[in-house]
C-alpha positions in Angstrom: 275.5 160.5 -48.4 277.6 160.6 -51.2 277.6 158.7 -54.4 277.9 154.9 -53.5 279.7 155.7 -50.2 278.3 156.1 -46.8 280.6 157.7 -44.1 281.5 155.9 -41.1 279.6 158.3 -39.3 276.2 158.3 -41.7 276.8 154.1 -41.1 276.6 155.0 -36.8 273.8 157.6 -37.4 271.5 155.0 -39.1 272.2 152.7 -36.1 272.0 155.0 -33.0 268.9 156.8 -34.7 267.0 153.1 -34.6 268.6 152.9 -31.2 270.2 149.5 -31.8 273.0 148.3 -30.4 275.8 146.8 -33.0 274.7 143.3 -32.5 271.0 144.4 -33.6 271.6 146.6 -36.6 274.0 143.5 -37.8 270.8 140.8 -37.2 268.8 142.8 -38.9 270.7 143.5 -42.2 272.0 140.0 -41.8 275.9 140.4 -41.3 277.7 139.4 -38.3 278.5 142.5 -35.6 282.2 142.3 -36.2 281.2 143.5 -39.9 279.5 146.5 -38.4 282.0 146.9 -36.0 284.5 147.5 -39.5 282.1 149.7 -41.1 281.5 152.2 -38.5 285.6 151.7 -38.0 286.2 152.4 -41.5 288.4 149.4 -41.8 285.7 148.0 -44.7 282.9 149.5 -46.4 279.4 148.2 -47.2 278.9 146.9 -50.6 276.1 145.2 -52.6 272.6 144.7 -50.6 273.8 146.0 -47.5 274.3 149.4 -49.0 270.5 149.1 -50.2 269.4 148.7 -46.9 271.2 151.3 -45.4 270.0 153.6 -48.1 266.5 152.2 -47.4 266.9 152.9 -43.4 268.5 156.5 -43.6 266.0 157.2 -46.3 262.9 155.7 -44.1 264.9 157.5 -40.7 264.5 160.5 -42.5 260.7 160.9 -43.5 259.8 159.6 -40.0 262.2 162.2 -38.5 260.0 165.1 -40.9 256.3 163.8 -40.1 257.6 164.8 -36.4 
């Protein structure tokens, strides 16, 4: 991850590594799926508290992912 910017595919990653479909990864951070859906598109990107919880998950994805 670069600088305040997550990739289309680091966005994907996050959700496929939880194994979550769209609809689920969007309950969980609390946006709608279609807002996912544009992320992992790159037609928008994550801002504000949504990027803090993706930080959060990739971050927590990868020390679970090193205990292994």
């Amino acid at each position: 991850m670069r600088g305040d910017n997550m990739t289309t595919a680091e966005i994907r990653q996050i959700r496929e590594r939880l194994n979550l479909t769209q609809v689920e990864f969007a309950r969980e951070l609390g946006v709608c799926q279609g807002t996912v859906s544009h992320w992992e598109k790159g037609i928008r990107t994550p801002t504000g508290p949504a990027v803090r919880l993706l930080r959060i998950l990739a971050s927590a994805n990868d020390q679970k992912k090193r205990s292994k």
